[in-house]
Structures are given as structure tokens and as C-alpha cells.
C-alpha positions as CSV (number, residue, x, y, z in Angstrom):
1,X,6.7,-7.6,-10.7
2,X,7.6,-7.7,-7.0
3,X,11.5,-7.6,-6.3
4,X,12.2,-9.2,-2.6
5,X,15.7,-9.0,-1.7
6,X,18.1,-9.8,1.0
7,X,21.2,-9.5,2.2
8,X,23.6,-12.4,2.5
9,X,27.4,-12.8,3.5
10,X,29.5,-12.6,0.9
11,X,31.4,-15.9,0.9
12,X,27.5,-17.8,1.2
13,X,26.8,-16.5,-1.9
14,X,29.9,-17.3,-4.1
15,X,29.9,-20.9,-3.1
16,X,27.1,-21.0,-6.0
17,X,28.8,-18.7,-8.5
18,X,30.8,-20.4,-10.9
19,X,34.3,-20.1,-11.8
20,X,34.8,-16.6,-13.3
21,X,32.1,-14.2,-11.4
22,X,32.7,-12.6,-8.3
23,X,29.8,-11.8,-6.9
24,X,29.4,-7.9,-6.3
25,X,28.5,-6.3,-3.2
26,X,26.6,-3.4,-1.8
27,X,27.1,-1.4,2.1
28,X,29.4,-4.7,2.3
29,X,27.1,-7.6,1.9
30,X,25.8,-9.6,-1.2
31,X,21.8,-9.5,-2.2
32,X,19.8,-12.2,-3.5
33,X,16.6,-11.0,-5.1
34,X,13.5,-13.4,-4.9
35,X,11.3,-12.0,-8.3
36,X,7.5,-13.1,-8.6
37,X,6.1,-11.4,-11.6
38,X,4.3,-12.2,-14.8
39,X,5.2,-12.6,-18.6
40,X,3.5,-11.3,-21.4
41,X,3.8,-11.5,-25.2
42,X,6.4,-13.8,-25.0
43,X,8.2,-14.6,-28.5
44,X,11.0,-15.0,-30.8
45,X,11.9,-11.9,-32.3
46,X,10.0,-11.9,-36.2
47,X,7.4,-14.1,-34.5
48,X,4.0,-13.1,-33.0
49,X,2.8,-14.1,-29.6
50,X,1.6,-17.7,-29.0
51,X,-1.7,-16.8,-27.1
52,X,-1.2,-20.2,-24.8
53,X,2.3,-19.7,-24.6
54,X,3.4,-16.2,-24.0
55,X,1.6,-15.3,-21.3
56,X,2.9,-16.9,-18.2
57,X,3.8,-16.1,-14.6
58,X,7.8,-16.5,-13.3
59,X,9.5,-16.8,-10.2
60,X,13.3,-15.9,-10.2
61,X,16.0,-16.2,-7.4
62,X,19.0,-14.1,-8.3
63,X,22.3,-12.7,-7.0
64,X,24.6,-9.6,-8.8
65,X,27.8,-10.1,-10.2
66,X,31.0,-9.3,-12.0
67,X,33.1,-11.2,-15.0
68,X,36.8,-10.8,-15.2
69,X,36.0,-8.2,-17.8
70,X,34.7,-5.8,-15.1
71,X,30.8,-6.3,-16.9
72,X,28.0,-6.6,-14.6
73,X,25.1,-9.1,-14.4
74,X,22.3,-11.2,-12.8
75,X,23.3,-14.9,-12.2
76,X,20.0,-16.9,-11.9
77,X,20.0,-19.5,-8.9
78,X,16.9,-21.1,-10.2
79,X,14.1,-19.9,-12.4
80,X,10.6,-21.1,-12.3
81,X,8.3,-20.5,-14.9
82,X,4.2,-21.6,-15.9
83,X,5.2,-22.7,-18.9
84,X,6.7,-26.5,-19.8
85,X,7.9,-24.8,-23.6
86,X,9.8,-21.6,-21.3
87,X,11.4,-24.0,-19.0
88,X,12.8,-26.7,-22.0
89,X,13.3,-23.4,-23.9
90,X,15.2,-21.7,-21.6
91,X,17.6,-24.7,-20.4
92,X,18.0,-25.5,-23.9
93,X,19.1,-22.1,-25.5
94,X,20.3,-20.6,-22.6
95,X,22.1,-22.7,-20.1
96,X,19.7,-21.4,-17.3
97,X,18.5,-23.4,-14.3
98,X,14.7,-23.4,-15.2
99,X,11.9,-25.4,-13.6
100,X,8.6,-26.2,-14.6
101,X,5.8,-24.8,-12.0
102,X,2.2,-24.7,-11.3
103,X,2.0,-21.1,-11.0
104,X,-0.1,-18.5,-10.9
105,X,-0.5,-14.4,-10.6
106,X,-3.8,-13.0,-9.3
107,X,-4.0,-9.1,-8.7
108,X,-7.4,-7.4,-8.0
109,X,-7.4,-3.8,-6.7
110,X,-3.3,-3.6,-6.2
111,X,-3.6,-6.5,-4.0
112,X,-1.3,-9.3,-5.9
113,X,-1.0,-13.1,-4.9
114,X,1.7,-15.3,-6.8
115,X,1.9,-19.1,-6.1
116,X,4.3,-21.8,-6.9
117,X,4.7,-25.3,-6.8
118,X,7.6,-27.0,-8.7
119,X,7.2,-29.9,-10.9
120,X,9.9,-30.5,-13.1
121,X,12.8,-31.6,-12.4
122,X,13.2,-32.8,-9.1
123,X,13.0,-32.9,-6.9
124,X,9.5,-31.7,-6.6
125,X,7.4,-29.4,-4.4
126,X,9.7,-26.2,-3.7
127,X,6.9,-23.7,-3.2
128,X,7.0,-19.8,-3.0
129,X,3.3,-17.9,-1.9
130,X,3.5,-14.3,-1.9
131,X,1.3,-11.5,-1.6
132,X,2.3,-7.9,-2.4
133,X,0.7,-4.5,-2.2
134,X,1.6,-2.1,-4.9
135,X,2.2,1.2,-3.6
136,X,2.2,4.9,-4.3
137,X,5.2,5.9,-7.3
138,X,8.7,6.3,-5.7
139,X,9.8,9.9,-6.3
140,X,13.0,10.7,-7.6
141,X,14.6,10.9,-4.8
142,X,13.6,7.6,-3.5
143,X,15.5,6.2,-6.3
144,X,18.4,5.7,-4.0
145,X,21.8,3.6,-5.2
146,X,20.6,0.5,-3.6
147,X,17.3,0.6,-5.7
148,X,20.0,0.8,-9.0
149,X,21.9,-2.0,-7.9
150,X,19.2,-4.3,-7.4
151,X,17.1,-3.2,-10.5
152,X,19.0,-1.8,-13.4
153,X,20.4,-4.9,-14.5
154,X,21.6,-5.3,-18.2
155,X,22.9,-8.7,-18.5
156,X,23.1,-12.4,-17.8
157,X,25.5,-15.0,-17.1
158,X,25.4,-18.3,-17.6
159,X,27.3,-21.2,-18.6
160,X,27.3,-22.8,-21.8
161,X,29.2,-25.8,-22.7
162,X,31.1,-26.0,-19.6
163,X,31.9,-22.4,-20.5
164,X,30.8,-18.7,-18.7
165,X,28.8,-17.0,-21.5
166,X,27.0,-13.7,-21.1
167,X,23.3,-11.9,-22.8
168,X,22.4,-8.6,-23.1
169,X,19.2,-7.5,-21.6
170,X,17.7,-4.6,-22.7
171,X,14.8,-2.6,-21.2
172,X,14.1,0.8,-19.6
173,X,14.2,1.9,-16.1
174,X,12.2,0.0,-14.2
175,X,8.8,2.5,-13.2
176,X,9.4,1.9,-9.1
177,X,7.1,1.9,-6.6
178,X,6.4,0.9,-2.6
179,X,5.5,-2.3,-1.8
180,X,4.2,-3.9,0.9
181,X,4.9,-7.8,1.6
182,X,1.6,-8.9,3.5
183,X,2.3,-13.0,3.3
184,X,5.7,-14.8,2.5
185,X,5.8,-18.4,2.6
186,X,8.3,-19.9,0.4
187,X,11.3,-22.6,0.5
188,X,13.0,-21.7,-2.9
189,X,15.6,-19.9,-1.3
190,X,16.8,-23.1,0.9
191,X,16.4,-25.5,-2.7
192,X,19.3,-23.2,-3.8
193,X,21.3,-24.0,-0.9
194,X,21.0,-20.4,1.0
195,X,19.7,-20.3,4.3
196,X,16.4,-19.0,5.0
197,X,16.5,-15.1,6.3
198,X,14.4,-13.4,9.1
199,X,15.3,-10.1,8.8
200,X,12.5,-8.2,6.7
201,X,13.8,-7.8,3.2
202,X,14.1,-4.7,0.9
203,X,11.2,-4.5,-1.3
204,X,10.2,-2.5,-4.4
205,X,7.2,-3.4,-7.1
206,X,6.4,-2.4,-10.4
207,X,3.8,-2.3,-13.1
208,X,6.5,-4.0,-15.7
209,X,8.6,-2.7,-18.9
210,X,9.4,-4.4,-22.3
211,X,12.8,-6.2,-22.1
212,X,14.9,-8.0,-24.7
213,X,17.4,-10.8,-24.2
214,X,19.9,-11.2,-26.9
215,X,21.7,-14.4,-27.8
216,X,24.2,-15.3,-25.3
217,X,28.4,-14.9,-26.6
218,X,31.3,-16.2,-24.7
């Protein structure tokens, strides 16, 4: 998983927060967090893995925010996923903004390449190519606040019925290390409505964890 993140104004980023989340801030400005990465074992919890269907690559565009409740969370400006059954799947059950992609995740020798291509719904042809190096281990005192904020996330919003419902996520710390962004080429940021940054972004990597999403509750 490579986590590409920016900063944006404040106010640019709320305009696509709904009703009841404020989005949170960090050194004053709000981040938005572009997330290639890919999906293994997929499944329903008492189920095994679908060998054709839980394995699957993902693209996510995200931003950090707060409930009325004071509980923190990811809001998902659009998700893209390999996998026709995890897009329907997750707009279905979850309320989440997915999209069907050709996708796919190529690593050889730390050297990783993601592409996407959307395809459903429209419209069609938002794109994000990447290619990340995975770096050495970030020591524990590289583990700064704003590598917290942007990884240790434990929850999702979403809305549900025309109303803001929330999931638990569960999973460890997130095993950090350097990154280096060697080729960007993406418009998935603009199909959310964001304008396109030039300032080089923050980056981190990682060689993945196990996470959980429970059942979303109002």
C-alpha cells in the first residue's frame, strides 16, 4: 500500500463532507490521501476466500474527519476497486462511493506500478498511474504525529439512508516505511471535485496489515 497525501484548504474540502462531519485538520490545513494498494483474502467473516474474488487491487481518495460525537474517521471521496462483486458490494452494504476499475498492481524487486481506468459508473475513464519505490523501515522516531494522523485510522463514515452512519475498522499499526513516488499521472482527484496539486505530496508505503470492517451503526 502506497499512501499519497496532500494538503488542501480547509473550506475546499468540506464542500464534499456531508452534514454532520467537520473535517479535521493538521499544522492548519486538511489532507486528502490518494491510496493505491492491493486486497487479499477478501471475505465475509465465517466464509473462506473466493480465490477469483478476494484478491483484487484498490484505489482510494480520502480526507479525515470528525462527528458531532468528537469520534474520528476516513470519509471516502470515491473508491475504486478490480472487482465488479466489491464495487456492488460495497455501495450496497455500505453507502460508499465505489467504482468499478480495470486495475492492476505489479511489484518486482520493491519497484510497484498500480493502474486505473474507471468503468462503472460514469462517467468513465478517470485514471490514476502510479509507481512507488518501497523504502528502508521508518524508525521510531520517524513515526512523527503527522504519520498518525494520516494512517491510524479506526473508522468510517458514511451515509446510509439519507443518514450519517459510522464502522469500526480494526487493524494494527501500519509497518511504515519511505517511499519514493517515481511517476504520478492521475485525474481522480479532479472527478471528486478538488483541484489538482503541484506541490510534492507527503508519502509513506507499507507491506500491509490484516483489517476488519464491522457493520456500520447510526
Amino acid at each position: 500500500m502506497t499512501f499519497i497525501h496532500w494538503r488542501y484548504p480547509p473550506a475546499c474540502v468540506q464542500a464534499l463532507v456531508p452534514d454532520g462531519l467537520t473535517v479535521e485538520t493538521f499544522d492548519g490545513a486538511a489532507w486528502v490521501g490518494l491510496t493505491p494498494f492491493l486486497m487479499r483474502g477478501v471475505r465475509f467473516p465465517g466464509l473462506p476466500a473466493l480465490p477469483r474474488l478476494s484478491t483484487f487491487p484498490e484505489t482510494n481518495l480520502r480526507t479525515y474527519v470528525r462527528d458531532a460525537r468528537g469520534r474520528t474517521g476516513i470519509w471516502f471521496l470515491s473508491l475504486d476497486a478490480g472487482r465488479l462483486p466489491a464495487a456492488l458490494t460495497g455501495r450496497a452494504g455500505y453507502g460508499l462511493p465505489y467504482f468499478w476499475s480495470d486495475m492492476s498492481v505489479d511489484t518486482r524487486a520493491g519497484h510497484t506500478r498500480y493502474r486505473c481506468r474507471r468503468r462503472w459508473p460514469g462517467p468513465a475513464g478517470a485514471r490514476c498511474d502510479a509507481e512507488a519505490e518501497l523504502g528502508v523501515p521508518l524508525a521510531e522516531r520517524e513515526r512523527d504525529e503527522l504519520a498518525h494522523f494520516l494512517t491510524a485510522r479506526h473508522r468510517l463514515f458514511t451515509v446510509v439512508a439519507g443518514r450519517l452512519a459510522a464502522a469500526r475498522v480494526e487493524h494494527p499499526p501500519w509497518p511504515l516505511h519511505r517511499s519514493r513516488l517515481t511517476g504520478l499521472d492521475q485525474d481522480l482527484v479532479q472527478a471528486a471535485g478538488l483541484p489538482a496539486r503541484d506541490d510534492p505530496p507527503v508519502l509513506h508505503a507499507s507491506p500491509g496489515v490484516p483489517v476488519r470492517v464491522g457493520m456500520w451503526t447510526w
